[in-house]
Chimera marker file (.cmm) of the C-alpha trace (Angstrom):
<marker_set name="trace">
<marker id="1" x="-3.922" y="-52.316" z="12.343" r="1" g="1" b="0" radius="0.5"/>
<marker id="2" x="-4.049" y="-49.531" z="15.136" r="1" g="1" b="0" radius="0.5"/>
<marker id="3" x="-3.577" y="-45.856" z="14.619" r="1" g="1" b="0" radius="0.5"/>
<marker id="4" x="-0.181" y="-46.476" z="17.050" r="1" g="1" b="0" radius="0.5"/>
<marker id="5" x="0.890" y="-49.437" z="14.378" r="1" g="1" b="0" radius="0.5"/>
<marker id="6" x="0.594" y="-46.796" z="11.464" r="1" g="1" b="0" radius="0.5"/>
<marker id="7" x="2.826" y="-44.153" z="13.013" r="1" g="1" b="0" radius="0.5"/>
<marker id="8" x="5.285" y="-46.268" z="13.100" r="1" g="1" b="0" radius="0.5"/>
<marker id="9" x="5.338" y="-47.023" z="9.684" r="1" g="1" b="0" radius="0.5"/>
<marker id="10" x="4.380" y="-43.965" z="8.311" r="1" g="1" b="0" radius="0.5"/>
<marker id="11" x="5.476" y="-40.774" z="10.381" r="1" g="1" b="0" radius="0.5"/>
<marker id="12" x="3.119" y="-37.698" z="10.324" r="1" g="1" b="0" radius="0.5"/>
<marker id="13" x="3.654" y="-34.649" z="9.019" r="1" g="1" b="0" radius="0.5"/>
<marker id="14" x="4.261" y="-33.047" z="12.065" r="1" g="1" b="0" radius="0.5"/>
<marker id="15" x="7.620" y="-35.178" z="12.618" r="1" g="1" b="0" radius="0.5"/>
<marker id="16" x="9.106" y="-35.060" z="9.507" r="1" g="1" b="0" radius="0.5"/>
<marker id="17" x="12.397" y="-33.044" z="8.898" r="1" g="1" b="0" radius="0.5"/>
<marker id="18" x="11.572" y="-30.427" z="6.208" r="1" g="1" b="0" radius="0.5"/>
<marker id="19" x="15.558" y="-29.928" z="5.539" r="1" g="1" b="0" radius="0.5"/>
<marker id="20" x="15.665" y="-26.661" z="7.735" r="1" g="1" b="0" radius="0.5"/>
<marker id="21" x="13.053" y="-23.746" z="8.310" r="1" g="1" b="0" radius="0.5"/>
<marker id="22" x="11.476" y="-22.888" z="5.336" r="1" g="1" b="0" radius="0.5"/>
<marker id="23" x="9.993" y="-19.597" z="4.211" r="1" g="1" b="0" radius="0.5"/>
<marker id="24" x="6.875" y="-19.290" z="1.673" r="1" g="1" b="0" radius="0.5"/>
<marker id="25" x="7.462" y="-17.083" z="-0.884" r="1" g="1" b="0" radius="0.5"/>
<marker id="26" x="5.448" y="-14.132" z="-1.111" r="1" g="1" b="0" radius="0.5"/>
<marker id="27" x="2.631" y="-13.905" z="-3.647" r="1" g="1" b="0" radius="0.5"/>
<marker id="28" x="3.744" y="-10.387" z="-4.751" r="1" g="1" b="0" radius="0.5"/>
<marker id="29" x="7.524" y="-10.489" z="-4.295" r="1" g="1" b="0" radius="0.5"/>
<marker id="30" x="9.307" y="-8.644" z="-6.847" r="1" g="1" b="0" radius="0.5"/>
<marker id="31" x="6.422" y="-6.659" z="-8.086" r="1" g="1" b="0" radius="0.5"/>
<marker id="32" x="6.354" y="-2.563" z="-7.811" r="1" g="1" b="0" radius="0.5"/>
<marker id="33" x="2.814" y="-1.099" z="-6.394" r="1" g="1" b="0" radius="0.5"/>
<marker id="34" x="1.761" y="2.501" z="-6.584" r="1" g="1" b="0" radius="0.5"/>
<marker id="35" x="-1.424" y="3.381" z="-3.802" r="1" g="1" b="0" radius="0.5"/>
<marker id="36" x="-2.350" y="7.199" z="-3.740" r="1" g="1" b="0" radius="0.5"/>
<marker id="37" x="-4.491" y="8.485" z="-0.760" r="1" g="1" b="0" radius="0.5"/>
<marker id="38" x="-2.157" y="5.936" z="1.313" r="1" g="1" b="0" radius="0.5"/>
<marker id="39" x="-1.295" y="8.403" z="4.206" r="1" g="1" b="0" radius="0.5"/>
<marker id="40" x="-4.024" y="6.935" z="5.892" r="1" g="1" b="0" radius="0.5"/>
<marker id="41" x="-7.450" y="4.541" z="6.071" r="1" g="1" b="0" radius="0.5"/>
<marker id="42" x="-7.808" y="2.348" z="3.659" r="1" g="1" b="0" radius="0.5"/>
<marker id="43" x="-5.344" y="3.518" z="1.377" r="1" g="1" b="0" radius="0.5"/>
<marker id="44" x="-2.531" y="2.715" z="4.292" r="1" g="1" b="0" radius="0.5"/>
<marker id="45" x="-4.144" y="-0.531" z="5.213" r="1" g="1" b="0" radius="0.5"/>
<marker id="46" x="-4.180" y="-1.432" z="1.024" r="1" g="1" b="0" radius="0.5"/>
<marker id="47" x="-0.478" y="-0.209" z="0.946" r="1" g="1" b="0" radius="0.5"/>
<marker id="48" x="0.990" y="-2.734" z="4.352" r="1" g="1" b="0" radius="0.5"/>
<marker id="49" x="-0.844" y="-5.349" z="2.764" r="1" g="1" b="0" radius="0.5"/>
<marker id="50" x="0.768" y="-5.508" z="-0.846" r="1" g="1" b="0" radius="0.5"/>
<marker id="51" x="4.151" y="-4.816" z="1.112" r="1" g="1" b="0" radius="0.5"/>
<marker id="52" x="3.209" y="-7.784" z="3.585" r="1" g="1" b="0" radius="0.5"/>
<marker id="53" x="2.920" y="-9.765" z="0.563" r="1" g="1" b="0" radius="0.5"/>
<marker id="54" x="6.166" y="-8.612" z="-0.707" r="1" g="1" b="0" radius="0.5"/>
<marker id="55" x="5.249" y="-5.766" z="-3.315" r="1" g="1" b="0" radius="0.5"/>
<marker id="56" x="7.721" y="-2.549" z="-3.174" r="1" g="1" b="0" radius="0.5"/>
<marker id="57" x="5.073" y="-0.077" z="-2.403" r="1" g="1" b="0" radius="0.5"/>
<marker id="58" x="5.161" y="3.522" z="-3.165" r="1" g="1" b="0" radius="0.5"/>
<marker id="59" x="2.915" y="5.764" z="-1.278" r="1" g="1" b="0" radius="0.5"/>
<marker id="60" x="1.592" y="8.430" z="-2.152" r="1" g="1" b="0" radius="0.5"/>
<marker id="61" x="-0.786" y="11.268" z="-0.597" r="1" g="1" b="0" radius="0.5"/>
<marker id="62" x="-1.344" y="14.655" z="-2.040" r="1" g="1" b="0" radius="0.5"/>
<marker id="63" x="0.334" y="16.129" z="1.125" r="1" g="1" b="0" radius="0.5"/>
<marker id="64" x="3.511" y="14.906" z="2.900" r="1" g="1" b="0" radius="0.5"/>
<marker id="65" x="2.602" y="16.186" z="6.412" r="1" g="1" b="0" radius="0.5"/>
<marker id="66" x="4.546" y="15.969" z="9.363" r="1" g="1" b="0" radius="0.5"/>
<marker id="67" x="5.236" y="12.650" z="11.540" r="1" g="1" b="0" radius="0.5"/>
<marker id="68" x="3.327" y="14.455" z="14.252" r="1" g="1" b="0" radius="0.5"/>
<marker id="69" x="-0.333" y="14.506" z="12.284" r="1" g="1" b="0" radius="0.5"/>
<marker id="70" x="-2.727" y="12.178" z="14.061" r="1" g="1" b="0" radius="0.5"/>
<marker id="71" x="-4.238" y="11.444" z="10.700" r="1" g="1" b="0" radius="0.5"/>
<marker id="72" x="-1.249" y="9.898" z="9.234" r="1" g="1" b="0" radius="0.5"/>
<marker id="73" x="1.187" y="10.844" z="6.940" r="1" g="1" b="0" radius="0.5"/>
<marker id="74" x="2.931" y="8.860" z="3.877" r="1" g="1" b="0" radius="0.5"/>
<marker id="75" x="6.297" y="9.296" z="5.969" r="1" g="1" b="0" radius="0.5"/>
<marker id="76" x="4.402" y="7.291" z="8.929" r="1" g="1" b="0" radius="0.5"/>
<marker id="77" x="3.167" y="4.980" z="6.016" r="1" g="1" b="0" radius="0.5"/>
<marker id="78" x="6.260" y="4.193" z="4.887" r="1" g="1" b="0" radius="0.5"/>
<marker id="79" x="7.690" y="3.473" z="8.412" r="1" g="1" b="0" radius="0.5"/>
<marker id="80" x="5.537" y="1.216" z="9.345" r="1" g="1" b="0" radius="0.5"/>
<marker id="81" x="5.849" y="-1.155" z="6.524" r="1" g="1" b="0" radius="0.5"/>
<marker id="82" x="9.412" y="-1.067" z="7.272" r="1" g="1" b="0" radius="0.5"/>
<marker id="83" x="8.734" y="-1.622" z="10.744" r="1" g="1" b="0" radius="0.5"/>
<marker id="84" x="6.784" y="-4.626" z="9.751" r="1" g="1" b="0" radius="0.5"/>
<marker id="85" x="9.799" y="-5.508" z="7.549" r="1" g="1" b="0" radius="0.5"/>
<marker id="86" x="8.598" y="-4.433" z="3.996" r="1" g="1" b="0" radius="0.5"/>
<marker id="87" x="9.723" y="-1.721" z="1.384" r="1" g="1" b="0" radius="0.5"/>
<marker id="88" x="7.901" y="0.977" z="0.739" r="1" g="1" b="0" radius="0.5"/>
<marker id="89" x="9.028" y="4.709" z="-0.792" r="1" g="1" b="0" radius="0.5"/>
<marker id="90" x="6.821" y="8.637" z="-0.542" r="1" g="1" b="0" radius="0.5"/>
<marker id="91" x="5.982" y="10.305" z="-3.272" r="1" g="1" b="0" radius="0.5"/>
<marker id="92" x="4.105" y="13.582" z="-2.169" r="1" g="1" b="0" radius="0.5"/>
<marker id="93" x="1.300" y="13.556" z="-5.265" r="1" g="1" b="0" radius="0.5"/>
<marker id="94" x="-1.581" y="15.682" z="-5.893" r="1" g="1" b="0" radius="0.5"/>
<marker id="95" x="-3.578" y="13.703" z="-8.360" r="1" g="1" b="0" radius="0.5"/>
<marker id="96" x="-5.583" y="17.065" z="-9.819" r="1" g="1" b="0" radius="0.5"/>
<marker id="97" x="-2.228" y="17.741" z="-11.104" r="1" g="1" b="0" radius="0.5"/>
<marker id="98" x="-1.659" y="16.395" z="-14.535" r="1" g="1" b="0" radius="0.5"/>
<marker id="99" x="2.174" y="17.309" z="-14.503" r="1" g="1" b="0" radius="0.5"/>
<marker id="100" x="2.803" y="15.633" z="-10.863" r="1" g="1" b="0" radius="0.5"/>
<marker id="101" x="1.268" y="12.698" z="-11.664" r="1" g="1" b="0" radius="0.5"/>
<marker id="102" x="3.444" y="12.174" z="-15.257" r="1" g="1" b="0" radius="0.5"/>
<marker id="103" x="6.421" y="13.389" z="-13.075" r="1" g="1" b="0" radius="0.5"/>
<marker id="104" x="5.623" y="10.905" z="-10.056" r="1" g="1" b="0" radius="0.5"/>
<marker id="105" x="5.321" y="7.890" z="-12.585" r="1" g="1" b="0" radius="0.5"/>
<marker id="106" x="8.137" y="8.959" z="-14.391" r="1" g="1" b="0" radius="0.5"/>
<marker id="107" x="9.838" y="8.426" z="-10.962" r="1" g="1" b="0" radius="0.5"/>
<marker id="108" x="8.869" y="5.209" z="-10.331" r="1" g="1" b="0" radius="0.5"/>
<marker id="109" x="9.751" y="4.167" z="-13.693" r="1" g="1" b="0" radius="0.5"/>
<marker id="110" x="13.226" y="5.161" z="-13.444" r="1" g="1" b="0" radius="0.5"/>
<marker id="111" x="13.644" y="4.040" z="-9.692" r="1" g="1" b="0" radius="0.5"/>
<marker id="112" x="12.481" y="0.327" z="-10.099" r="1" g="1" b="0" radius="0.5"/>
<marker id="113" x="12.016" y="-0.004" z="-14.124" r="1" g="1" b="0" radius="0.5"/>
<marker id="114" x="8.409" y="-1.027" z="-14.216" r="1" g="1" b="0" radius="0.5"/>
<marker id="115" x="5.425" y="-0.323" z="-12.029" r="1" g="1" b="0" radius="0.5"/>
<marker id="116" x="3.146" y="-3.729" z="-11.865" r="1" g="1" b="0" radius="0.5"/>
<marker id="117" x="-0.376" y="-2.654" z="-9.760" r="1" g="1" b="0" radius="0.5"/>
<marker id="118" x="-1.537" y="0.992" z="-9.453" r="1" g="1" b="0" radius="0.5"/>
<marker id="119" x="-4.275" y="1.327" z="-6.796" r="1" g="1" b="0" radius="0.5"/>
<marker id="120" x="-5.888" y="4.627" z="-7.038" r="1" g="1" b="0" radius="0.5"/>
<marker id="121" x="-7.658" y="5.387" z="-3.880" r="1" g="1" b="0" radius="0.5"/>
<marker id="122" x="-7.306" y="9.402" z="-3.359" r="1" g="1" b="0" radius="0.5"/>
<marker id="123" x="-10.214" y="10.803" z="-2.208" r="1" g="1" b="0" radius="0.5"/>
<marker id="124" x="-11.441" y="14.598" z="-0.988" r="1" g="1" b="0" radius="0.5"/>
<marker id="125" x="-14.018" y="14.676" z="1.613" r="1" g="1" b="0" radius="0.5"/>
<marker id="126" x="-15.974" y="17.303" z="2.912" r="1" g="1" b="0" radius="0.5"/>
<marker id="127" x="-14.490" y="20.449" z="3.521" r="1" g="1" b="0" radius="0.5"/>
<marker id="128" x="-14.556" y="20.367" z="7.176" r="1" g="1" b="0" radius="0.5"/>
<marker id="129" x="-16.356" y="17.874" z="7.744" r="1" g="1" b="0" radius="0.5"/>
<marker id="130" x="-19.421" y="19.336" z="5.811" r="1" g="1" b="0" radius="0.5"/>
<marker id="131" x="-21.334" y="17.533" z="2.978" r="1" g="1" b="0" radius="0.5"/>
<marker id="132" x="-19.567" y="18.119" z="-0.438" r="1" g="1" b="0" radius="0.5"/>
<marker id="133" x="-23.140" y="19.240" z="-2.039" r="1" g="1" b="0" radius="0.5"/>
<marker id="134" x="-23.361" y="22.310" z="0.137" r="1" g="1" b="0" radius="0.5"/>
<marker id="135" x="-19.766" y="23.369" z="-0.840" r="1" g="1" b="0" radius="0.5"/>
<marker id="136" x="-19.022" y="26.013" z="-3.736" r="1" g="1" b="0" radius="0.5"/>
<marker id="137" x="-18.072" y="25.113" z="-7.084" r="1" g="1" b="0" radius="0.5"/>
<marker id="138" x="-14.261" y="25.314" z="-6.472" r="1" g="1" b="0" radius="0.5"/>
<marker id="139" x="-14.444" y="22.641" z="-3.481" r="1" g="1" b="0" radius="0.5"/>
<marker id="140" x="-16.705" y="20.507" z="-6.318" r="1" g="1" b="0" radius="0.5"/>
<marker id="141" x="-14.610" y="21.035" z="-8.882" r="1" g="1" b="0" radius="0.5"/>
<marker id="142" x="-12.038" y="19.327" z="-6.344" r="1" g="1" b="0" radius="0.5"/>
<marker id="143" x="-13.727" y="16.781" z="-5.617" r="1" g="1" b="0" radius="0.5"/>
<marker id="144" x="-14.486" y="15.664" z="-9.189" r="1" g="1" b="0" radius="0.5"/>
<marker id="145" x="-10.714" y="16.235" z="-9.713" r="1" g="1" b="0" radius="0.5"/>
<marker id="146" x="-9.807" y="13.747" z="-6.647" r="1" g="1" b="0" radius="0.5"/>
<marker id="147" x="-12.557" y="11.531" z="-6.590" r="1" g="1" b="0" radius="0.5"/>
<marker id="148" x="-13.651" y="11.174" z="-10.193" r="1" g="1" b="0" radius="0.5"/>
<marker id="149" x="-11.251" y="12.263" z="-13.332" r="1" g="1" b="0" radius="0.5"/>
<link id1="1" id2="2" r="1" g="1" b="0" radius="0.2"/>
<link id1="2" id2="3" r="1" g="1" b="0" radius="0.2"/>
<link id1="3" id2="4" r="1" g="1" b="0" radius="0.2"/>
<link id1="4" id2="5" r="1" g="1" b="0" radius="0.2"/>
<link id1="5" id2="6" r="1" g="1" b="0" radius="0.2"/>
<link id1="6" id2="7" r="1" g="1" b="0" radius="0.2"/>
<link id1="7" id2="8" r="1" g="1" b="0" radius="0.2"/>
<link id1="8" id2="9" r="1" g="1" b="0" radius="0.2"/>
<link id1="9" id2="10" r="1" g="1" b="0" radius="0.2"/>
<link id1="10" id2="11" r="1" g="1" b="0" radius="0.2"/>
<link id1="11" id2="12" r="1" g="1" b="0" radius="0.2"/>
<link id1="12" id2="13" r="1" g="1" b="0" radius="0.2"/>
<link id1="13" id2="14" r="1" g="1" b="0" radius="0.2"/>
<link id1="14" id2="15" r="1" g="1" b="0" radius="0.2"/>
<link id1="15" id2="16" r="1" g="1" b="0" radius="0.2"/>
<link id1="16" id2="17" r="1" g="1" b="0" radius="0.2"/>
<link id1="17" id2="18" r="1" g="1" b="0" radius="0.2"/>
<link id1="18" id2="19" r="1" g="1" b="0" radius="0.2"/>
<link id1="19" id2="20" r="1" g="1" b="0" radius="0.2"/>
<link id1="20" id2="21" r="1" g="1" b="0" radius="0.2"/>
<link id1="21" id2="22" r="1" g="1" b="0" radius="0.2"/>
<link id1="22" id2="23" r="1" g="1" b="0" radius="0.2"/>
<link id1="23" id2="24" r="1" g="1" b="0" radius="0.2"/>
<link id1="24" id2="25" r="1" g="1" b="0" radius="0.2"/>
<link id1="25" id2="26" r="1" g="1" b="0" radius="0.2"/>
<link id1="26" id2="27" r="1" g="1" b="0" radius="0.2"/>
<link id1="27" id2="28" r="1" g="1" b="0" radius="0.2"/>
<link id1="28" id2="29" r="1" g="1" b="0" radius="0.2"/>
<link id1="29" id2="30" r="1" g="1" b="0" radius="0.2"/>
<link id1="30" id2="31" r="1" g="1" b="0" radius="0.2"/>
<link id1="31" id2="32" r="1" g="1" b="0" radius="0.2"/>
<link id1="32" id2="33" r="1" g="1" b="0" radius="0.2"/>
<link id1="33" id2="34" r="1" g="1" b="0" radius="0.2"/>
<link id1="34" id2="35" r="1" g="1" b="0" radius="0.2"/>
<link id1="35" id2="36" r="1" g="1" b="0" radius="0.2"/>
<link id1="36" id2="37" r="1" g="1" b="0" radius="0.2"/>
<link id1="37" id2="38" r="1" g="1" b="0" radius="0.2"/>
<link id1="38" id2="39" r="1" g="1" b="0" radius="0.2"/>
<link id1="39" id2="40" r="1" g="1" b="0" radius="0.2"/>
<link id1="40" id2="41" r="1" g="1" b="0" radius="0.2"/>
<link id1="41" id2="42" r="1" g="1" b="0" radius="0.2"/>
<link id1="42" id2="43" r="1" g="1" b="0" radius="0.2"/>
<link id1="43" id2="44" r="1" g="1" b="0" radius="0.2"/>
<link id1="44" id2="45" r="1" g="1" b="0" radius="0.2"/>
<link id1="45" id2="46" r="1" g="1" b="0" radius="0.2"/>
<link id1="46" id2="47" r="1" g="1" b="0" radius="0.2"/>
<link id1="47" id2="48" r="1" g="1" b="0" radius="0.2"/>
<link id1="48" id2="49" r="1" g="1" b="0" radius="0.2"/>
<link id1="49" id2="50" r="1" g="1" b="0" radius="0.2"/>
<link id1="50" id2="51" r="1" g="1" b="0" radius="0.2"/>
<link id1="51" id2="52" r="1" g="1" b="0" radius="0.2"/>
<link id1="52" id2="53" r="1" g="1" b="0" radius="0.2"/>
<link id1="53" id2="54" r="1" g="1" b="0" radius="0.2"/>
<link id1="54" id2="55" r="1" g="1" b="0" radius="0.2"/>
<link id1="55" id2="56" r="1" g="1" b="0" radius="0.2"/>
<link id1="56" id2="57" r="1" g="1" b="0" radius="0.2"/>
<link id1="57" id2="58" r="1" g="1" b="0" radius="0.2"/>
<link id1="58" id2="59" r="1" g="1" b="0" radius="0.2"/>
<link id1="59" id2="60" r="1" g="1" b="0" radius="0.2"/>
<link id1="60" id2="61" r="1" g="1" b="0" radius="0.2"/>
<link id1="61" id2="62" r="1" g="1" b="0" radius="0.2"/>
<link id1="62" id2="63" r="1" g="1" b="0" radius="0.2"/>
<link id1="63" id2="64" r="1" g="1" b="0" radius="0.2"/>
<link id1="64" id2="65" r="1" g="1" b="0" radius="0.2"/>
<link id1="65" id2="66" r="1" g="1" b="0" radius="0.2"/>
<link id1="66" id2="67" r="1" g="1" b="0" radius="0.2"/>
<link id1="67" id2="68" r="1" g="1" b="0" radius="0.2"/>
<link id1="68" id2="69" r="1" g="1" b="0" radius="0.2"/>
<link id1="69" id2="70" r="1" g="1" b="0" radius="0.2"/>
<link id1="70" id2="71" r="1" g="1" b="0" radius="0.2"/>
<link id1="71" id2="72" r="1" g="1" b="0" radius="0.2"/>
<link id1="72" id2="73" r="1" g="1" b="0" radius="0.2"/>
<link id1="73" id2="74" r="1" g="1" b="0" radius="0.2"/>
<link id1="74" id2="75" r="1" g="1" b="0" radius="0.2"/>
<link id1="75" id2="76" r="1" g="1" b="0" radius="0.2"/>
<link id1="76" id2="77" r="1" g="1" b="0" radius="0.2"/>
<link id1="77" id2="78" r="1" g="1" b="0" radius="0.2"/>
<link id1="78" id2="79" r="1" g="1" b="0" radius="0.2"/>
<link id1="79" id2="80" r="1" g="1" b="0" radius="0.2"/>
<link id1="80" id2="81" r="1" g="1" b="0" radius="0.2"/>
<link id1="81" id2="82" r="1" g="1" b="0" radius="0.2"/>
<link id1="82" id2="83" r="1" g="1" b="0" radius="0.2"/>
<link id1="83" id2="84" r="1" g="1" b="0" radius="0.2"/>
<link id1="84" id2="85" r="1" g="1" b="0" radius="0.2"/>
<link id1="85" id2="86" r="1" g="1" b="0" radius="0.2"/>
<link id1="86" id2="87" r="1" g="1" b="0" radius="0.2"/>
<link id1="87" id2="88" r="1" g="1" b="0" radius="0.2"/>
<link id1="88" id2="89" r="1" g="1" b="0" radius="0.2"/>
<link id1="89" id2="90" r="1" g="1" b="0" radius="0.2"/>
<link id1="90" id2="91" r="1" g="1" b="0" radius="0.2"/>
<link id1="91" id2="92" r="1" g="1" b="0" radius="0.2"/>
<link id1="92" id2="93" r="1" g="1" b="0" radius="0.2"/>
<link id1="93" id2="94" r="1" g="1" b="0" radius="0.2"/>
<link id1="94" id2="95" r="1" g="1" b="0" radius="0.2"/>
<link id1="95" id2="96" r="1" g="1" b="0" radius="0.2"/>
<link id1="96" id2="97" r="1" g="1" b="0" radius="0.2"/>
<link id1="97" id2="98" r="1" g="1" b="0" radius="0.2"/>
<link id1="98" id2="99" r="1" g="1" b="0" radius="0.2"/>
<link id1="99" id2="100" r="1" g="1" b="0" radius="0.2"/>
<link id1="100" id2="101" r="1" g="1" b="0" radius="0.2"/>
<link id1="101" id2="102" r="1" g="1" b="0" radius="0.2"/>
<link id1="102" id2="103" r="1" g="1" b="0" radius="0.2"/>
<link id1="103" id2="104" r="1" g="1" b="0" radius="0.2"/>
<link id1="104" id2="105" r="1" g="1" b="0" radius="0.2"/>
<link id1="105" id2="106" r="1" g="1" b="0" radius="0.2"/>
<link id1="106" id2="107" r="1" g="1" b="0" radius="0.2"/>
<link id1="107" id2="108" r="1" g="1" b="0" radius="0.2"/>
<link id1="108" id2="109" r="1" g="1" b="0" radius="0.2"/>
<link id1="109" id2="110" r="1" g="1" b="0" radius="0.2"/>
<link id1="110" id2="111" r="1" g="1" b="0" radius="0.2"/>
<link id1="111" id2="112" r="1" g="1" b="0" radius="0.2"/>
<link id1="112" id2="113" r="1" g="1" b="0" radius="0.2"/>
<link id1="113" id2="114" r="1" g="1" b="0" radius="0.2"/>
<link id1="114" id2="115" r="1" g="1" b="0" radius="0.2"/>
<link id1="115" id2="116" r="1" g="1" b="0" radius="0.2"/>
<link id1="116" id2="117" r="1" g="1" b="0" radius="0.2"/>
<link id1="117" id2="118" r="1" g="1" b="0" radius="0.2"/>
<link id1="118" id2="119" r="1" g="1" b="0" radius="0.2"/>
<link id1="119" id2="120" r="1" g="1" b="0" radius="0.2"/>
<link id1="120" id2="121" r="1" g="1" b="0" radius="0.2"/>
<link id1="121" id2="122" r="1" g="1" b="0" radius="0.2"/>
<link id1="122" id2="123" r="1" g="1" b="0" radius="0.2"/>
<link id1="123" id2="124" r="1" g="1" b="0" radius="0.2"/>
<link id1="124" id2="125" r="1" g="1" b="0" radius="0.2"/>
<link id1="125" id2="126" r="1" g="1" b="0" radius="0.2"/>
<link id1="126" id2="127" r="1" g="1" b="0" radius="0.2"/>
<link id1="127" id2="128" r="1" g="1" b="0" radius="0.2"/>
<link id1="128" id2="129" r="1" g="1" b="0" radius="0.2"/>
<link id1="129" id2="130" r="1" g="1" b="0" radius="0.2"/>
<link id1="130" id2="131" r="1" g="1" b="0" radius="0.2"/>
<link id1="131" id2="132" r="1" g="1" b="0" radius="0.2"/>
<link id1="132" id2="133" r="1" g="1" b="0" radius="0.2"/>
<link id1="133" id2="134" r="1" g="1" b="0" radius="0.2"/>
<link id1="134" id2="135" r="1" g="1" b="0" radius="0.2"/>
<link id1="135" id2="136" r="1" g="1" b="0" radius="0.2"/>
<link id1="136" id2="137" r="1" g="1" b="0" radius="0.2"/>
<link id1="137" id2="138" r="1" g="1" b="0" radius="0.2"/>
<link id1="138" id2="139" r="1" g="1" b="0" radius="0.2"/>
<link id1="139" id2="140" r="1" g="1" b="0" radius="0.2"/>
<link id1="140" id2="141" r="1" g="1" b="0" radius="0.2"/>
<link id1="141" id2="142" r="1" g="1" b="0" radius="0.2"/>
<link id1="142" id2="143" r="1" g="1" b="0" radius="0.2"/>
<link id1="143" id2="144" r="1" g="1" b="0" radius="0.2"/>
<link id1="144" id2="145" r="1" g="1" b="0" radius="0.2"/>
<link id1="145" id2="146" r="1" g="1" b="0" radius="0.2"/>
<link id1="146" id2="147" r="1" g="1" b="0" radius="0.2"/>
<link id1="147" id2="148" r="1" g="1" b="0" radius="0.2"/>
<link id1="148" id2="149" r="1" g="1" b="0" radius="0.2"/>
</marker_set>
């Protein structure tokens, strides 16, 4: 039997009718994501891909600077996973700050009932652009706040 002969008994993939277009379901859909730091670098990239796969994502930065920052902001966060057709919410959150952290969770809580992955990726750099060891003890006191505790 030729390859032609079996096509026309059994039809490939390709040319079957699956019923309609159908749409894979997300891996994450349903689920409620936290990512601090998320105003920009990897913390953005980490937050549009948990809302690509369908996670509600909540972004957080310890700032909520203006749409007009080149950096990034969690307000241009936030609009471009709804650009890219995903939900996403900004929380401003300083994670040094004990109270705005319970406040920020007790938030979430409230606005979606449970909170399923918490990425914590807030970070202070160098002051400037300097090297954190040449920095006084209040600028390493923040970074073990940020970057450590």
């Amino acid at each position: 039997m030729h390859l032609n002969e079996l096509n026309d008994i059994v039809p490939s993939v390709q040319q079957h009718n699956w019923g309609g277009q159908r749409q894979m379901e997300k891996a994450l859909e349903g689920k409620v994501a936290i990512v601090t730091g998320s105003s920009r670098g990897i913390g953005r990239g980490i937050a549009i891909c948990l809302a690509d796969e369908g996670a509600e994502v909540v972004v957080c930065a310890r700032s909520d600077e203006s749409a007009a920052n080149p950096l990034g902001s969690i307000e241009q966060t936030v609009q471009e996973i709804g650009d890219l057709g995903g939900k996403a919410t900004a929380i401003q959150l300083d994670v040094t700050k004990d109270d705005k952290v319970r406040n920020a969770i007790g938030s979430v809580i409230r606005d979606y009932g449970h909170i399923d992955i918490m990425v914590n990726n807030a970070a202070r750099m160098g002051q400037g652009g300097g090297d954190f060891w040449v920095s006084g003890p209040e600028n390493l006191d923040a970074y073990y706040f940020t970057n450590v505790r």
